[in-house]
Each structure stands twice: as structure tokens, then as C-alpha cells.
LOMAR-393030 format. One line per field, with one value per residue (C-alpha): residue in three letters; chain; x negated, y negated, z negated. Coordinates in nm, 2 decimals, padded with zeros to 4 digits, always signed. Last residue first. Layout:
BEGIN
res: c(ALA, ...) $
chain: c(A, ...) $
u: c(X, ...) $
v: c(Y, ...) $
w: c(Z, ...) $
This chain:
BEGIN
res: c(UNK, UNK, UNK, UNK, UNK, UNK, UNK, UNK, UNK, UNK, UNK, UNK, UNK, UNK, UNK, UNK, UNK, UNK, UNK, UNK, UNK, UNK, UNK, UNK, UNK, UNK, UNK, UNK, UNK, UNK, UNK, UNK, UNK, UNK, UNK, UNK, UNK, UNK, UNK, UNK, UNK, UNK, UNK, UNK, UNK, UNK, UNK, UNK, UNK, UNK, UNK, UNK, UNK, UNK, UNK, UNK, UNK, UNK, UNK, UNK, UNK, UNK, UNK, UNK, UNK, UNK, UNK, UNK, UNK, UNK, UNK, UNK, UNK, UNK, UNK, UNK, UNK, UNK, UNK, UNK, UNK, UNK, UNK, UNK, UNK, UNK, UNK, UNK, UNK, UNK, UNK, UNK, UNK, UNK, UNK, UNK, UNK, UNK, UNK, UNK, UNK, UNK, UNK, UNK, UNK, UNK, UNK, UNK, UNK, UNK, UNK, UNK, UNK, UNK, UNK, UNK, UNK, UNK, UNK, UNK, UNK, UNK, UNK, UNK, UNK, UNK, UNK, UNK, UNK, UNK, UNK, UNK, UNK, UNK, UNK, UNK, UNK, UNK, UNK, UNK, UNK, UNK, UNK, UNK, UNK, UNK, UNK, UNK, UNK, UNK, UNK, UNK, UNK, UNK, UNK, UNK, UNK, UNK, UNK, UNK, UNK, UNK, UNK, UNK, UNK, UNK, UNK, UNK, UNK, UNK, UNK, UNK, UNK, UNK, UNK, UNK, UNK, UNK, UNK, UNK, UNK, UNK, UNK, UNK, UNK, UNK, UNK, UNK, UNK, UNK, UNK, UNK, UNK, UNK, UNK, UNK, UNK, UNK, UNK, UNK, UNK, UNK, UNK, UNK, UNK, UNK, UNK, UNK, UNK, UNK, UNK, UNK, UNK, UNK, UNK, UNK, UNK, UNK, UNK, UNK, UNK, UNK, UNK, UNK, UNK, UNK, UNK, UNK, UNK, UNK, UNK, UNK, UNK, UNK, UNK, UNK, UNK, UNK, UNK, UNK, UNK, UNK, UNK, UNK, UNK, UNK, UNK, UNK, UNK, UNK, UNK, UNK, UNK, UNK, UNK, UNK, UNK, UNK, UNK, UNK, UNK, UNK, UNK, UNK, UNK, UNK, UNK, UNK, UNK, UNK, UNK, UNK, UNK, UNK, UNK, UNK, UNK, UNK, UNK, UNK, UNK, UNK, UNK, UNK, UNK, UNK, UNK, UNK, UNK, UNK, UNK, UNK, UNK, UNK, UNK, UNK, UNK, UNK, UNK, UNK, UNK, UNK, UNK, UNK, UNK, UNK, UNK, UNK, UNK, UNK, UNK, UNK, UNK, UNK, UNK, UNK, UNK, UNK, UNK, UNK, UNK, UNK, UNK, UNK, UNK, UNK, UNK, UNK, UNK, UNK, UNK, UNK, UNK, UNK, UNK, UNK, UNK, UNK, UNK, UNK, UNK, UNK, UNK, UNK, UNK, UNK, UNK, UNK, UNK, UNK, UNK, UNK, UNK, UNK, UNK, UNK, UNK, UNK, UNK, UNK, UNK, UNK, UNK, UNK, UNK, UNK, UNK, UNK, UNK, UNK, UNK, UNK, UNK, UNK, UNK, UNK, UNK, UNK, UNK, UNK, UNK, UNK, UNK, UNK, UNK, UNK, UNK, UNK, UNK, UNK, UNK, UNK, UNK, UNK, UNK, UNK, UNK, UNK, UNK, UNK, UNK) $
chain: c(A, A, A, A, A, A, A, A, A, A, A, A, A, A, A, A, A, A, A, A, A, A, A, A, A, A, A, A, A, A, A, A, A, A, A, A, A, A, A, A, A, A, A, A, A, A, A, A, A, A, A, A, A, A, A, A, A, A, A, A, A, A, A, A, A, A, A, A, A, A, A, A, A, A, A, A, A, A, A, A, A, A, A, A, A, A, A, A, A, A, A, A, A, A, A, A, A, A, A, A, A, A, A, A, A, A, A, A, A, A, A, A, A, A, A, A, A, A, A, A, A, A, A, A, A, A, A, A, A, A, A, A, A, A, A, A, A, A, A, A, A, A, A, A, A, A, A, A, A, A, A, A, A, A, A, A, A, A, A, A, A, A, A, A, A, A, A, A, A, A, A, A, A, A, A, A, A, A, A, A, A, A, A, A, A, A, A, A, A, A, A, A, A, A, A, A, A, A, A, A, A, A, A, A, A, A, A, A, A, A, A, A, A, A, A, A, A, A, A, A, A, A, A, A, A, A, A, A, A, A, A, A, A, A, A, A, A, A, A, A, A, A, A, A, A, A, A, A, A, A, A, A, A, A, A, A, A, A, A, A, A, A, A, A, A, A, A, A, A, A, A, A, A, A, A, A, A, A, A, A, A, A, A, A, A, A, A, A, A, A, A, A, A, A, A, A, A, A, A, A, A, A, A, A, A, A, A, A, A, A, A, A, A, A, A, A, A, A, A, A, A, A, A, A, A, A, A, A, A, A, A, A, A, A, A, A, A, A, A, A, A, A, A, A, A, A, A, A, A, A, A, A, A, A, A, A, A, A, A, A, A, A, A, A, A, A, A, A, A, A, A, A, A, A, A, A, A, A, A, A, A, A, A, A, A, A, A, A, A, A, A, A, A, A, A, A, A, A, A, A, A) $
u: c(-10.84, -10.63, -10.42, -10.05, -10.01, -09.87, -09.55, -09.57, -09.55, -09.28, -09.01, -09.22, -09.49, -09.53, -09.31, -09.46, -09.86, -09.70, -09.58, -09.90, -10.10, -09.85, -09.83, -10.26, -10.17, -09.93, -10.16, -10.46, -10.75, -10.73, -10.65, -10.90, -10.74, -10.49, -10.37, -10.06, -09.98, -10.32, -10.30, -10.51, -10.22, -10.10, -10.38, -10.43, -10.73, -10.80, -11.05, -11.24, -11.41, -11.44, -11.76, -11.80, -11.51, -11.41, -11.36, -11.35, -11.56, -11.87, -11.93, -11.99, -12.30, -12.60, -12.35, -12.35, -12.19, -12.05, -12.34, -12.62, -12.34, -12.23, -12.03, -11.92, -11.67, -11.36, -11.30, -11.45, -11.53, -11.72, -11.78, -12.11, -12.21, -12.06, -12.21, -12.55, -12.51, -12.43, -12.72, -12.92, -12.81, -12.84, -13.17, -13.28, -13.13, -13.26, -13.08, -13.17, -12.81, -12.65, -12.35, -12.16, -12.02, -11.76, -11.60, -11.33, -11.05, -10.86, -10.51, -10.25, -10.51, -10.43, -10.19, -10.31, -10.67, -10.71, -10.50, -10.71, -11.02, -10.87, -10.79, -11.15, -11.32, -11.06, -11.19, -11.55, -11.56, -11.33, -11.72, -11.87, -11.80, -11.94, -12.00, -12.15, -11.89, -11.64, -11.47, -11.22, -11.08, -10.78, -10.64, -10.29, -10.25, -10.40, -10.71, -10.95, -11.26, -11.20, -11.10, -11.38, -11.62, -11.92, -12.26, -12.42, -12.60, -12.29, -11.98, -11.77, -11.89, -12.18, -12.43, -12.23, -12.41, -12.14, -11.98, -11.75, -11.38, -11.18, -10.81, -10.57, -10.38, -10.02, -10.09, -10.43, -10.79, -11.04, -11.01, -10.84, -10.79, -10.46, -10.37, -10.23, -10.03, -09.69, -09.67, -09.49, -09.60, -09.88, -10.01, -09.90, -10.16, -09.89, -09.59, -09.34, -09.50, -09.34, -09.40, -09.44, -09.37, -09.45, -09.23, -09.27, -08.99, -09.07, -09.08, -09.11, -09.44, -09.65, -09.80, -09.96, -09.89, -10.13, -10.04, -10.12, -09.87, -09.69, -09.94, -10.25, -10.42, -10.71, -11.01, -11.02, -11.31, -11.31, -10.94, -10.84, -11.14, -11.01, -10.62, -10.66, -10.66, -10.30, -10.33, -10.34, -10.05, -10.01, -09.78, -09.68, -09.52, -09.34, -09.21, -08.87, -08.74, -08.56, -08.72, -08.42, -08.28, -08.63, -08.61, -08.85, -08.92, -09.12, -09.25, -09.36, -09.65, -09.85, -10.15, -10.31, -10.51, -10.29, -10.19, -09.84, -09.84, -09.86, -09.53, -09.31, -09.21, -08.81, -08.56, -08.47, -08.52, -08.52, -08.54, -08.51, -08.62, -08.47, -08.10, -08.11, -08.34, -08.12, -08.19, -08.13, -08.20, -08.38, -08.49, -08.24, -08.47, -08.68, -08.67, -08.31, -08.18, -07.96, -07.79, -07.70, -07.78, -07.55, -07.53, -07.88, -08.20, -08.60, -08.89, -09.15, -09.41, -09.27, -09.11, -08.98, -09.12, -09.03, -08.85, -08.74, -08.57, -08.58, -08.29, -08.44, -08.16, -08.32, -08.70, -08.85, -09.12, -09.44, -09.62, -09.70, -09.60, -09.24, -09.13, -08.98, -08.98, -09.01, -08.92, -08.99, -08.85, -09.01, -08.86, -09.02, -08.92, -08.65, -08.28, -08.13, -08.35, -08.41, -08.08, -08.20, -08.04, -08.05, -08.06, -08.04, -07.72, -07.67, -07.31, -07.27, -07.38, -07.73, -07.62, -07.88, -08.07, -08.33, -08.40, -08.54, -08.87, -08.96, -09.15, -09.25, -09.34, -09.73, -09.61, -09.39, -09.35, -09.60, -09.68, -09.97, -10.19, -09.87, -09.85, -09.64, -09.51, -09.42, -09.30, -09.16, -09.18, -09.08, -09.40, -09.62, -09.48, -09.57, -09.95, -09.98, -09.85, -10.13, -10.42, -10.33, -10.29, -10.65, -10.82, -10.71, -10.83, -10.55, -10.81, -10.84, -10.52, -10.25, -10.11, -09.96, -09.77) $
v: c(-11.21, -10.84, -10.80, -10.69, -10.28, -10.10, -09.90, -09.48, -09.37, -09.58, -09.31, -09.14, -08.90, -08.66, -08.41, -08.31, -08.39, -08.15, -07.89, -07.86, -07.79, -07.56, -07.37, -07.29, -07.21, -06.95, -06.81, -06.81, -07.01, -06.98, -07.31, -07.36, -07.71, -07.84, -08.28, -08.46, -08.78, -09.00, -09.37, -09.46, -09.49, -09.17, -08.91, -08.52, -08.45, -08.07, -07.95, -07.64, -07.34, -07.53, -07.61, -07.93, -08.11, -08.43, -08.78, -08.94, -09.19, -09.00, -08.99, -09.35, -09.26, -09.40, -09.31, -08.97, -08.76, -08.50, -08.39, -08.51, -08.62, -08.37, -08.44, -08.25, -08.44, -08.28, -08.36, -08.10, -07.78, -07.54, -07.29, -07.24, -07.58, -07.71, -07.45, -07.58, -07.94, -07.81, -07.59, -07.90, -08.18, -08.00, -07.87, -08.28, -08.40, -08.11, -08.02, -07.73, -07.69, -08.05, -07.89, -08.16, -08.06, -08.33, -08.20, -08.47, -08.45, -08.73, -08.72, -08.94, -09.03, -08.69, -08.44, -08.14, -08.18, -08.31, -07.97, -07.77, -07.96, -07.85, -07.49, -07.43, -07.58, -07.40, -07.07, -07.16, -07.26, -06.89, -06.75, -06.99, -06.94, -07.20, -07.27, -07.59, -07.83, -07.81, -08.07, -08.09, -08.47, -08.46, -08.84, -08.91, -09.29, -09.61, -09.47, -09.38, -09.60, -09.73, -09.41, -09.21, -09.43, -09.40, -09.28, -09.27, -09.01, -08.81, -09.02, -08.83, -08.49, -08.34, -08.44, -08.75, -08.85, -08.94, -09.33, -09.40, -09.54, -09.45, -09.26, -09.51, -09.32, -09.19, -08.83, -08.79, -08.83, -08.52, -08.22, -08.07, -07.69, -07.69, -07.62, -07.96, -08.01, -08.14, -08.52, -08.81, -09.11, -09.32, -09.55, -09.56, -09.47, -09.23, -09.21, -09.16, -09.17, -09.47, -09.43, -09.73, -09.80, -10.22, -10.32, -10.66, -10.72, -10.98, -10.65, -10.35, -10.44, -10.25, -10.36, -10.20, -10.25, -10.19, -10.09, -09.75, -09.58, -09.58, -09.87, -09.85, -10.07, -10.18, -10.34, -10.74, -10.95, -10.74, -10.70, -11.07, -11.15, -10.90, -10.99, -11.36, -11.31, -11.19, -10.87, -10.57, -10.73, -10.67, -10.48, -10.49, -10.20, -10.22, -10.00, -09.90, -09.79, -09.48, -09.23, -08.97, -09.15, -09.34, -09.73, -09.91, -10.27, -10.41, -10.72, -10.82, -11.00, -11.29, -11.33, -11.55, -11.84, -12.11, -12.46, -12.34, -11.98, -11.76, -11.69, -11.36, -11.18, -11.16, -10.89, -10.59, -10.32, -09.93, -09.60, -09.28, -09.02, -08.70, -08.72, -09.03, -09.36, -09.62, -09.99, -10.33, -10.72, -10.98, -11.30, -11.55, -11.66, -11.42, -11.69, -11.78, -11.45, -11.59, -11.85, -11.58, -11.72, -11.73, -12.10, -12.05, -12.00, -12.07, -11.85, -12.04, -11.94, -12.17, -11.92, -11.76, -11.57, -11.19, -10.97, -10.62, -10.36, -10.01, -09.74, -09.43, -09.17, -08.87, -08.82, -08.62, -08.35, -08.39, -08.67, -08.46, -08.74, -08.72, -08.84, -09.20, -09.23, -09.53, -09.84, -10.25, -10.39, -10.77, -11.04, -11.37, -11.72, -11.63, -11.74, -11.42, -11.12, -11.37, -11.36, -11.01, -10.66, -10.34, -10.00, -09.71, -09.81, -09.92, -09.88, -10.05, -10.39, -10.52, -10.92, -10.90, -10.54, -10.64, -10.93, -10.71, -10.70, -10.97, -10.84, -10.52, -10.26, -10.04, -09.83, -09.58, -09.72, -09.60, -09.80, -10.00, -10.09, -10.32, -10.42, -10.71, -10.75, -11.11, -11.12, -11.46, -11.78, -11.96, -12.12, -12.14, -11.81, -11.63, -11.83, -11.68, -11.35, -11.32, -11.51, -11.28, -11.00, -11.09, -11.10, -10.85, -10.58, -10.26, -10.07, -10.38, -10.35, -10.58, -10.91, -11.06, -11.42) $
w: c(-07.98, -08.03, -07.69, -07.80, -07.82, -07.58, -07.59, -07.49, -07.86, -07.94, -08.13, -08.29, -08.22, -08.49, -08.36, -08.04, -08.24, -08.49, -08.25, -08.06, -08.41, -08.50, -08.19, -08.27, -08.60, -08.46, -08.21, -08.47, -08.54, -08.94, -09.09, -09.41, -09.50, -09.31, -09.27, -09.13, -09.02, -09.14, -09.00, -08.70, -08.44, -08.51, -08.72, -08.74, -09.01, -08.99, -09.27, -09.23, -09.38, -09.76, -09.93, -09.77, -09.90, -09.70, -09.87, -09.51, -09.64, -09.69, -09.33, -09.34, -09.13, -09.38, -09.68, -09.64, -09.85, -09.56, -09.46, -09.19, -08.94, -08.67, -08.28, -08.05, -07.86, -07.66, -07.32, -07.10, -07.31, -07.06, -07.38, -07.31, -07.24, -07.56, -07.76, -07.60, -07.67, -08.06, -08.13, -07.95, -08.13, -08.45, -08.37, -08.33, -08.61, -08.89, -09.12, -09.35, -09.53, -09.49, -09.27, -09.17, -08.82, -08.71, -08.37, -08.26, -08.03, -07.84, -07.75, -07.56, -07.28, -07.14, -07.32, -07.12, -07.14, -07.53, -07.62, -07.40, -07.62, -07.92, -07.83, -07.70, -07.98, -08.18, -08.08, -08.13, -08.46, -08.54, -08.37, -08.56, -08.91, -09.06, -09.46, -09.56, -09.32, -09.07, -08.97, -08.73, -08.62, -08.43, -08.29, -08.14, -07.98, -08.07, -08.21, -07.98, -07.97, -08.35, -08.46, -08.36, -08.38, -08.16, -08.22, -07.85, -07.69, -07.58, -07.54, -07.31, -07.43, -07.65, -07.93, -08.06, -08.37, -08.61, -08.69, -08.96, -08.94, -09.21, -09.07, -09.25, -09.57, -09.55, -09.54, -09.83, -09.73, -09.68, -09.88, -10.17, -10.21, -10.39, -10.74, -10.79, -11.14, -11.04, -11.02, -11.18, -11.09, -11.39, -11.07, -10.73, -10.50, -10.30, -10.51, -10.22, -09.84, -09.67, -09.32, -09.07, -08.74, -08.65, -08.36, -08.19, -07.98, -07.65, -07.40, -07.63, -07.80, -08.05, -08.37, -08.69, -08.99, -09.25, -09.62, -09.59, -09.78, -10.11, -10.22, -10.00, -10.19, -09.93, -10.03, -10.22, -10.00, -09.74, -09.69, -09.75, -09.47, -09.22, -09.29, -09.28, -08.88, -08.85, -08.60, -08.83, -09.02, -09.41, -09.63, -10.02, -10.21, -10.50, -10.79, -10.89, -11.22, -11.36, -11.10, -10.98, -10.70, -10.61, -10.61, -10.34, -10.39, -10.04, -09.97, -09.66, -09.55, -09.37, -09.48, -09.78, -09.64, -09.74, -09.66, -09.54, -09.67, -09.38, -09.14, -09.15, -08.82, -08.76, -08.89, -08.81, -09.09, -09.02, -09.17, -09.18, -09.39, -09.25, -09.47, -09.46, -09.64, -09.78, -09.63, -09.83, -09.74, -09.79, -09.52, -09.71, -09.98, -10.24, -10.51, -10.40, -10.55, -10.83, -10.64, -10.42, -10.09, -09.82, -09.79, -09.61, -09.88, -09.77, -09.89, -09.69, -09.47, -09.17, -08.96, -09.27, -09.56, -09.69, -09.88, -09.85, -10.07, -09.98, -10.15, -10.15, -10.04, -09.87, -09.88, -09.55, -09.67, -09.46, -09.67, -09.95, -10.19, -10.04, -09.72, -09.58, -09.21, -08.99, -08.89, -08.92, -08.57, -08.55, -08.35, -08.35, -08.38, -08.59, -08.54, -08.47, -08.61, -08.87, -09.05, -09.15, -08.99, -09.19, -09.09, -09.28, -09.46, -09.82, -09.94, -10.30, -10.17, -10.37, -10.43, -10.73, -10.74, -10.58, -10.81, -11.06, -10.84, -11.03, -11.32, -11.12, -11.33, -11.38, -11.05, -11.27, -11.64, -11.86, -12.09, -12.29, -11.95, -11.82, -11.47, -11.39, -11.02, -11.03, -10.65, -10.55, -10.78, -10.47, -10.31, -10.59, -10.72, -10.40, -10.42, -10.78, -10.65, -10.38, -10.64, -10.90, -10.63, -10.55, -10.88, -11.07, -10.89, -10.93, -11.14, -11.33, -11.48, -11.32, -11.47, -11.15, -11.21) $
């Protein structure tokens, strides 16, 4: 059973791990507020270690990839807390239910490991952070309204213990009502699959970014400028007065509208400049041109000096006009703090020239702070939505009820 400190809320992996130990005596991640063991420890997550074969590869194929119901490809990169640098040799340990919800053994279960049943296995991260599990889609408790989820145990090469990592389905309906009622952890990631289909294969892609939201990990003092939400994180929906472009009038959601494919949000905040403003407008929304459907481009002005809605709506109409921008929204929020908009959720600091937020399928790939609008910040832009893409970018998602 969970003992977590209260940052981690108490109640809902007490109720999570005390449904997982109903069911097999699963994950009984203990967190200890007297130590400092990376991730607050894992009473459980021992069990990784039982049956673990000496060569791990980067793919790994479950039982249930055969005789499950459902297909599921889990895959993506692992990278460091910055979220850009690839991490080589992290050993990933997965768990998860059945077709039925339950953590059943086969013949092939180490006596030791039946807790965590026969859908477990082991992948090592190479050289550029890859990884991949196939294995099949994990039922809900029988009787329960807990989601479906996998369990995750990752061990660092050079961290003495591991920590764990829990993820959830966008799709299963207990996700909404488990998220409102306990937030989002976000433990090494966001913790948020997402699915795509390749025929009958569900594929959920999914980076592991080391040490993000995992208590009492070993950083270097930060010096940087920080601003907005951290690589790994869900873009937060939030909804801005659109003053120019396809959805002028209206206050629509950025993410929620366009957030399947490649999303850049700009902000700028208490200190324009808008003659370098107006240089990646133009950039931005010759970006949105080119690459189609597979981009969408976001103006968020938050400048709370002297606002006032209605000049706002027309300094920025009027930039829009005489730049000819086609695609790209123009949109502003009264500052950065505010709570009426949800502007405040995307954590962004208003004192700084700019803050580039570059999201996949609503989760945060890569982030800049003061980026000067220059040729070779304007390459790396293009080159990080090229790179960024993955290996499904084209595949549709399922239909949401």
C-alpha cells in the first residue's frame, strides 16, 4: 500500500495502489518523507529485478501481443531532464493487467514475480533513446473505476535505485473523472497516452524525460531564464481572445482545436519588440503555410501594461493586415497571470522577450526563451518540427465518444 507525502496527494495513489494490491498486491511504491531516495522508493518495484535477463534489448514483446484482445505498440524516446538530450542504457520495466484487469501468471511465471503476472517485461534505452514495448492494451479493475494503466520502473545507470512512473489512456472514460478529482502527476513525463491507429494496432508514442516531477533527483543548479512549462509536460489548454486569423472573434483553444499534430505557441509578454514580433509572425505563419494541416501557429500577446481589450484587438488586427499573414492566429490575453483565461497555466514569464512553446500531439517537445529572429533560429525551428515528428505522425487517431 502507497504511503506518499502529501505533495504527491495521498488519497488517490492510496486508493490506485490499494486497488493494485487488492487485485495482486501490485505496485507498493512507498514514499518516505525521512530520506532521500530518488522518487521517494518504490516498495514493490523490487520485483523488476526478478527474472531480469542479463541482455535487455530495445524492444520487447509481451505474451499479449499474441493472445490479447488488443494490440498496443508503447514507443518512444528516453532523454535527460532537459528533454532534448537522448539517454542511453535505462533499463524500463513494465507491468500491466490483462483483458480482464487482472494480473494473471502462465507456466512462465517466476513464482516470485506473480504479483505483476505474465504481461512484464524489460527494454534498455540505445544509443538515441529508443524504445519500444509490444504488448496488448490493459483492462480496468473488474468492479472498479480506477483506469486502465501501465506501470513503469525505470532504473538510471548511474542513480542507485529506480523510481516509477504510472501512465493513463486519453481515451478510457475513468481518466476525466480520476484526473479531476486527483490532477495530473506527470511522473518522468506526461503521464497521458495518447492513441493512434495503424490498421487494428493501437500505438501510444511516448517520451520518458529522466527526473522530470520526480522528487529529491539530482540536478545541477539552474541558471537559466525559466519560462513556460517544462519538455515532457501536456501543452495546458486555456482560451485567448483571437483578434486575427481563422478563428477571429471567437476564444478558442489552441490545443484543444489543434492539437493532434505540430503546434507553436509565441508569447510575448511585458517587453515587445515589435519590429523582431514582426519577423517571426511572418516566419511562423510561412511555416503554418507550407506544412499544411500538420502545423498551427499561435500569437499570445500578454502584455498587462495599460490594457485595454478593445486597443489590443485592434493593434493586433492591424499588424495582421499589414503583414498579409494568412494562417497564423493573433491572439492576446490580459497578462500572463490570469486566471479568468487560464493564461496563467502556461506558467510563462512576462518579463522575458519571448517564449516559444513547440508541442506533438499536445505534449511539450521542445521549448526557447529569448530566440532572436534570425536565419539560423528560423532553420532551427523548421528542423525541430522535421525531427520532432516521429515515426506516426501521418496515423489517425480512434474517434473519441
Amino acid at each position: 500500500m502507497m504511503k506518499i507525502t502529501k505533495i504527491l496527494k495521498l488519497s488517490f495513489f492510496f486508493s490506485l495502489f490499494l486497488s493494485c494490491n487488492g487485485q495482486s498486491n501490485d505496485n507498493k511504491n512507498v514514499q518516505k518523507i525521512d530520506n532521500k531516495i530518488v522518487g521517494g522508493g518504490c516498495d514493490g518495484c523490487e520485483l523488476m529485478y526478478v527474472g531480469m535477463p542479463e541482455k535487455i534489448s530495445t524492444e520487447h514483446i509481451s505474451v499479449g501481443w499474441t493472445v490479447g484482445k488488443q494490440k498496443l505498440i508503447l514507443t518512444g524516446k528516453v532523454f535527460n531532464l532537459d528533454g532534448k538530450t537522448p539517454a542511453s542504457d535505462v533499463i524500463i520495466y513494465y507491468w500491466h493487467t490483462d483483458d480482464k484487469g487482472l494480473y494473471s501468471s502462465n507456466n512462465e511465471t517466476l513464482k516470485q514475480a506473480k504479483e505483476h503476472g505474465k504481461l512484464r517485461g524489460w527494454v534498455k534505452s540505445d544509443k538515441d533513446g529508443n524504445y519500444t514495448i509490444k504488448t496488448s492494451r490493459p483492462a480496468a479493475y473488474p468492479n472498479d473505476n480506477i483506469p486502465q494503466h501501465i506501470h513503469l520502473s525505470i532504473k538510471e545507470p548511474d542513480i542507485e535505485n529506480e523510481y516509477y512512473a504510472d501512465l493513463y489512456f486519453d481515451d478510457d472514460p475513468f481518466y476525466l473523472k480520476h484526473k479531476k478529482k486527483y490532477g495530473k502527476i506527470d511522473r518522468a513525463g506526461t503521464e497521458i497516452l495518447r492513441i493512434v491507429l495503424d490498421g487494428n494496432t493501437q500505438i501510444a508514442e511516448h517520451n520518458i524525460v529522466l527526473g522530470l516531477n520526480i522528487p529529491d533527483y539530482p540536478t545541477k543548479n539552474k541558471k537559466d531564464i525559466q519560462s513556460g512549462l517544462q519538455i515532457g509536460e501536456d501543452q495546458p489548454s486555456f482560451i485567448p481572445f483571437h483578434a486575427f486569423g481563422p478563428d477571429k472573434g471567437t476564444r478558442t483553444c489552441p490545443v484543444c482545436k489543434y492539437g493532434r499534430y505540430h503546434g507553436i505557441v509565441y508569447f510575448v509578454g511585458d517587453n515587445p519588440d515589435w519590429d523582431e514580433i514582426k519577423k517571426w509572425l511572418k516566419q511562423l505563419d510561412h511555416q503554418s503555410v507550407s506544412r499544411e494541416k500538420y502545423l498551427k501557429a499561435y500569437f499570445v500577446y500578454g502584455n498587462s501594461k495599460n490594457y485595454n481589450k478593445q486597443a489590443r484587438q485592434t493593434e493586433l488586427e492591424k499588424i495582421g493586415e499589414e503583414l498579409g499573414l494568412q494562417k497564423i492566429a493573433l491572439t492576446f490575453v490580459p497578462s500572463f497571470s490570469d486566471t479568468e483565461s487560464e493564461a496563467n497555466l502556461n506558467n510563462i514569464n512576462a518579463s522575458v522577450e519571448n517564449t516559444f512553446i513547440i508541442y506533438r500531439h499536445r505534449t511539450i517537445v521542445d521549448k526557447y526563451v529569448n530566440l532572436k529572429p534570425t536565419v539560423q533560429n528560423f532553420r532551427l525551428i523548421s528542423e525541430i518540427l522535421d525531427k520532432t515528428k516521429g515515426n506516426y505522425f501521418d496515423l489517425n487517431e480512434p474517434k473519441h465518444e
